[in-house]
C-alpha positions, 0 to 999 in steps of 0.5 A: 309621242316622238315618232308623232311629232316626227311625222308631224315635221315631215309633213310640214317639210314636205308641204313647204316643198310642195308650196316652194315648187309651186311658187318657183312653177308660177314664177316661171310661167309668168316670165315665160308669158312676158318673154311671149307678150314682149316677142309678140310687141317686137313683132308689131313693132318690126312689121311696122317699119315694114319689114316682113315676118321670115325675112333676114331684115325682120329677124335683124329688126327683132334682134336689135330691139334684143339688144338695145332692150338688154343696153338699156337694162345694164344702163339701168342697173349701173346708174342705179348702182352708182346712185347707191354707191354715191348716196352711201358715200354722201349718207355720214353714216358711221359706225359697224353696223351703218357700214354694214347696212350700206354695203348690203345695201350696194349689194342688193343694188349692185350684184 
């Protein structure tokens, strides 16, 4: 009986294994396929300001749309920390576990 219900959670670590691998490879796949969809939108979006594909001007058009896209994001993600921080600041939640609600809340919204 022992030995029956250790195989029994082998195979069920082993599953969840399986299943977690293959969630991490589609998480993967789907990141890879927008990188691609949105290098392929930078390429429209350089040719028509009329730079052509393999000249050093088109490869600066899609590194600055690179770029400005990465600013945007840390912009993004700084107003949205602060907001958090300020909403946290302004809440008049008191007590042990409203700060520690509010600090995970600044984590998840700020690392």
């Amino acid at each position: 009986m022992k030995n029956l219900i250790l195989i029994f959670l082998f195979c069920l670590n082993l599953s969840c294994a399986n299943y977690n691998a293959e969630r991490e490879k589609i998480r993967l796949e789907k990141k890879k396929i927008a990188y691609e969809h949105q290098l392929n939108l930078d390429k429209i979006t350089c040719k028509k300001y009329g730079f052509n594909e393999g000249t050093l001007n088109f490869s600066n058009c899609m590194m600055e749309l690179d770029i400005s896209r990465k600013r945007y994001l840390v912009q993004k993600k700084a107003l949205e920390c602060e907001s958090v921080r300020q909403s946290n600041m302004s809440s008049g939640v008191t007590g042990f576990w409203g700060g520690v609600l509010m600090g995970l809340r600044e984590n998840m919204s700020c690392n």
